[in-house]
N, C-alpha and C positions, 0 to 999 in steps of 0.2 A: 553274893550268896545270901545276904541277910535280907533282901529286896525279895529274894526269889522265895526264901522261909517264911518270910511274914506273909506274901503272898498265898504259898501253899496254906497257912495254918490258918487263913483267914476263910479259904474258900474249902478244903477238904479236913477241918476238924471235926464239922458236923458227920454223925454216924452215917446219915442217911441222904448225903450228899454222897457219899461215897457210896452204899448201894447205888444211885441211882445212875451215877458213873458209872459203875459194874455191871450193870444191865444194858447201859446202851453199848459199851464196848462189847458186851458179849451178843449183843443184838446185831448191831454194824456188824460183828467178825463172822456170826452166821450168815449174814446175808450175802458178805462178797466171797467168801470162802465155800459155803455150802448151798449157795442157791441153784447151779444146776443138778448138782446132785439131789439135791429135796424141792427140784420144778414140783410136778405131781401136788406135793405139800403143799408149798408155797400156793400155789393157783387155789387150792382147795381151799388151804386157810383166808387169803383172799375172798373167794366167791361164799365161802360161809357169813363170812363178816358182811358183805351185803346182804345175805341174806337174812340175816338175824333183825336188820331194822322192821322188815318184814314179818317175818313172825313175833317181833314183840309189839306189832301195830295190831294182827288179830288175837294175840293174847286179853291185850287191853280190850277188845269187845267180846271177851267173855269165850274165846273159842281155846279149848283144852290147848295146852304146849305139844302133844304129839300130832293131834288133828291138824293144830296150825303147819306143825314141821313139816308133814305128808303133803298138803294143802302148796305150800312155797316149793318142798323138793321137784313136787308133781309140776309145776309150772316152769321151775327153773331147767326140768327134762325137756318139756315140750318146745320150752325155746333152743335149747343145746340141739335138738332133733332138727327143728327148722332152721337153725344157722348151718348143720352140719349136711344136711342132703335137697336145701333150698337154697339157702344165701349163697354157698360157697359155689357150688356147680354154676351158680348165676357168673359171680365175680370170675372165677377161672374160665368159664367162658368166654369172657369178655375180652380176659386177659390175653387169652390162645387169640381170639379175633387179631387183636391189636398188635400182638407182634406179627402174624401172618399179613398183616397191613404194613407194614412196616417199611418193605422197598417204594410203595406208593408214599407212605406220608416222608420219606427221604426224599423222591423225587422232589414234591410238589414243594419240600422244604428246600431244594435245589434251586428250582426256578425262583421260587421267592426272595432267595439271596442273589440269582445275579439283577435280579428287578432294581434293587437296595442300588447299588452304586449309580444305578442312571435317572432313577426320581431324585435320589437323594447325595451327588456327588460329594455336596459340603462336611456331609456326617460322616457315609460310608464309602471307603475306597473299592474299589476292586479289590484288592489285595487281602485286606478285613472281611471279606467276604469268602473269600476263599481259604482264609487260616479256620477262621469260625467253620466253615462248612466241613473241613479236614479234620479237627476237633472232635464235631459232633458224629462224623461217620468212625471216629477211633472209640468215643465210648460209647456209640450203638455197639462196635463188634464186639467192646471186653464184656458189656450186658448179654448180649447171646451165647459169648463164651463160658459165662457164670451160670445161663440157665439152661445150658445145655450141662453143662459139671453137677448144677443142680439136678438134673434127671437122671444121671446116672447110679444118683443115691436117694430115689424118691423112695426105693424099697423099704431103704431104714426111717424114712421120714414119716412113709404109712403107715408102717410099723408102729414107731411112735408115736401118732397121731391114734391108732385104733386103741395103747394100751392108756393114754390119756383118756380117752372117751370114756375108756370101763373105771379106772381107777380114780380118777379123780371127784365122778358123782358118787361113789362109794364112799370117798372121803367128807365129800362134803356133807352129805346126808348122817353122818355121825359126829361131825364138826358141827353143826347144826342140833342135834338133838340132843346130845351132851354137853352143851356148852360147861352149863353150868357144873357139872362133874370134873370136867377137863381144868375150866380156868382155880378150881377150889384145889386140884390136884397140881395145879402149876404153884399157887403161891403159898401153900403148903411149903415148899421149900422156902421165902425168903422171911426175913426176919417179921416180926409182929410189928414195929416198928417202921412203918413203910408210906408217913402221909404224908410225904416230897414227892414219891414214885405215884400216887394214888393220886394227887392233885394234876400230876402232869398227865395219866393217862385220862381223867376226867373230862380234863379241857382239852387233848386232842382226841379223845373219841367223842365229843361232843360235835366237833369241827368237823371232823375226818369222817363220820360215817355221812352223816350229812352233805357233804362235799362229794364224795367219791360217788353215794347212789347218784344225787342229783347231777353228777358230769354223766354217768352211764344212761340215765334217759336222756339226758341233753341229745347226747352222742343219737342213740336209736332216731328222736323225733325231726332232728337236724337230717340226717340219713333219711330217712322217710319222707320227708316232707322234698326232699333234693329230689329224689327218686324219681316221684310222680309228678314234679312239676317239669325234670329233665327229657322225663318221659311222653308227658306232651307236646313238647315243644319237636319231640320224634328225635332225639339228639342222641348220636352212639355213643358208646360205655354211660348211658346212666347208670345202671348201677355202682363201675364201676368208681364213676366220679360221685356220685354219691358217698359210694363208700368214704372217699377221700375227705369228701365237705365235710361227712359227720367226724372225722379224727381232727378235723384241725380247729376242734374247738378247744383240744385240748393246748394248744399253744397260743394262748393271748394276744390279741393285738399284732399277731402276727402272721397266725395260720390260716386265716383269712385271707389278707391278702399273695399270699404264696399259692392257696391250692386254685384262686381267680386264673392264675396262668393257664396252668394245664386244662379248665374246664374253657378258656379264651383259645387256648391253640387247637383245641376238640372241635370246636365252632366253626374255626377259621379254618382245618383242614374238609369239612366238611358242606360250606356254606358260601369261604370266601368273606369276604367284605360286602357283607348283605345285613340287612334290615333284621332276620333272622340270628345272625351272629350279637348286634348291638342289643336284642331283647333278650336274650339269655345271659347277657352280663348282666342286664338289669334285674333279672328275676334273681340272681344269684347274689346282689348285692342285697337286696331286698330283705332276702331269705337271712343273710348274716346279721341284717340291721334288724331284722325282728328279734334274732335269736339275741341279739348283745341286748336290748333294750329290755325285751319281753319276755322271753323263755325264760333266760340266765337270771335275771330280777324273782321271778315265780319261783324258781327250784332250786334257789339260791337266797332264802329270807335270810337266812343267818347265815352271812356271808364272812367267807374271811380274811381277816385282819392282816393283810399282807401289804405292802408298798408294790405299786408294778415294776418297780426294778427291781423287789425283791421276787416277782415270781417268774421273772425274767431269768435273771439270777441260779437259781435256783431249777428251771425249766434246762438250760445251757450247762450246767452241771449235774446234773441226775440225767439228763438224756445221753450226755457223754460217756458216765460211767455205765448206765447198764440199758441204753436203745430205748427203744418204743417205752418199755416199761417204767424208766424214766423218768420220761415225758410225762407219761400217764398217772404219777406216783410224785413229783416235783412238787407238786405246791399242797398234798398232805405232810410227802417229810419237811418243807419249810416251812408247816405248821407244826409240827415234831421238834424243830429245832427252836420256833420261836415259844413255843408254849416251855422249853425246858429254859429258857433263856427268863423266861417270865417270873417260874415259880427258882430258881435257882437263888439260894441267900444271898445277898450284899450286906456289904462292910455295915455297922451302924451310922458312918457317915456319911455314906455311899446312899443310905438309906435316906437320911435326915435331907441331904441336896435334893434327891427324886422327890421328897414329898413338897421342898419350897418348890 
């Protein structure tokens, strides 16, 4: 007990250790508690916060704060417009193709596995061939079975989709304009006494907005750039596989080689074992080794300070607890966590070793 007091009074006698405690337990309890309920919010306060780097970039060349605001809202519509009645109709398109292909690319997936046991007796048996085939026709039917359960509740989905559309550019465009009102009126309530809480938001809003814009154009120009090179090569679902390349930039060292399959089996249902098949790996690989080398370098100068197992880490536990978003959110909150680990007091002796 006297191990676990000294403990506590070494790490929580400070006033403002304990705010800052207080705030992220109350921050963490909102998020897992009240994030479907305040989506809308959350998405708005989100896409405000990118867009504020934005507007305090034409502030700084001299263009009024509301001009600027108009200026970023009016742009961040026009994209919202073009995702919502260009991109998306693209992608669901593609989609509706793809499963209506579906008894075809099962066949030609058919033949291919009884091919397997007579090129390749040593590796694959007959038998291996036929549990895998069994397998994979059991989770084609539970995926049809889900998007068919899916359509039977598309009503509340569109529903929900249309009161997003309205509500959430309303939010943001006032999240955006008032910032400065709102964040003066948020810390209004905590003590005058708050430069622990103030050093850590410093250094991950230094990191984190930096980070997050520069993965959001990653994501677009990776997407774009797939597109039109998938698209010449005349290869079906580019966009959809596009779409794919450009999400898995969000998982390091890894999503790369995972979404190579699905754009390799695109190829090969389509081409076969042709000269065509072997150059869209290559352009695809291409395309990643630019984006790791060159993109991610450019739009990533102040890069951060994570260990890859820590955003590994980190990636595997935030996509677990809350999906895609995540993913998408992983290696800000393990900058969230590392910057309160940074600025957090040590013992004086604890101090004294760190500095030999």
């Amino acid at each position: 007990m006297k191990l676990l007091r000294d403990w506590f009074e070494r790490h929580f006698s400070n006033p403002q250790v304990v705010l800052l405690t207080v705030l992220l337990v109350i921050l963490t309890a909102a998020i897992v508690f009240l994030a479907n309920m305040l989506a809308p919010l959350v998405a708005a306060i989100v896409i405000a916060y990118l867009l504020q780097g934005l507007v305090a970039r034409l502030k700084r060349i001299g263009i009024p704060h509301l001009a600027a605001v108009i200026a970023v809202f009016t742009a961040f519509l026009v994209a919202l417009l073009l995702m919502a009645f260009v991109l998306l109709p693209l992608l669901l398109g593609q989609v509706t193709q793809l499963f209506g292909q579906l008894p075809d690319i099962m066949n030609q997936t058919r033949l291919l596995l009884m091919e397997l046991p007579e090129r390749y007796p040593n590796f694959v048996t007959q038998e291996q061939a036929d549990q895998f085939l069994r397998r994979l026709q059991a989770e084609v039917f539970i995926l049809t079975q889900q998007l068919l359960s899916y359509s039977f509740s598309s009503l509340v989905a569109l529903i929900t989709m249309v009161v997003y559309l309205i509500l959430v550019p309303f939010l943001v465009f006032f999240l955006v304009k008032d910032r400065d009102l709102l964040v003066q009126w948020f810390t209004s309530f905590l003590p005058q006494e708050r430069e622990l809480a103030t050093q850590v938001w410093n250094e991950v809003d230094a990191q984190i907005g930096n980070f997050v814009r520069g993965k959001a154009i990653e994501i677009l120009i990776v997407a774009a750039v797939t597109f039109v090179v998938f698209a010449l090569f005349d290869l079906q679902y580019s966009a959809l596989l596009a779409a794919i390349t450009g999400l898995s930039v969000l998982v390091p060292y890894i999503g790369a080689a995972v979404v190579m399959l699905p754009v390799g089996i695109a190829a090969y249902l389509q081409w076969g074992m042709s000269s065509e098949l072997l150059w869209v790996l290559i352009a695809y690989g291409i395309i990643q080794a630019l984006d790791g080398n060159i993109l991610a370098t450019i739009l990533f100068s102040e890069a951060v300070n994570l260990h890859p197992v820590a955003i590994i880490a980190a990636i595997l536990f935030f996509g677990g607890l809350w999906g895609f978003w995540g993913v998408f959110f992983a290696v800000p909150l393990a900058t969230v966590i590392q910057a309160v680990l940074r600025a957090w007091p040590r013992s004086r002796s604890a101090g004294r070793m760190a500095a030999q």
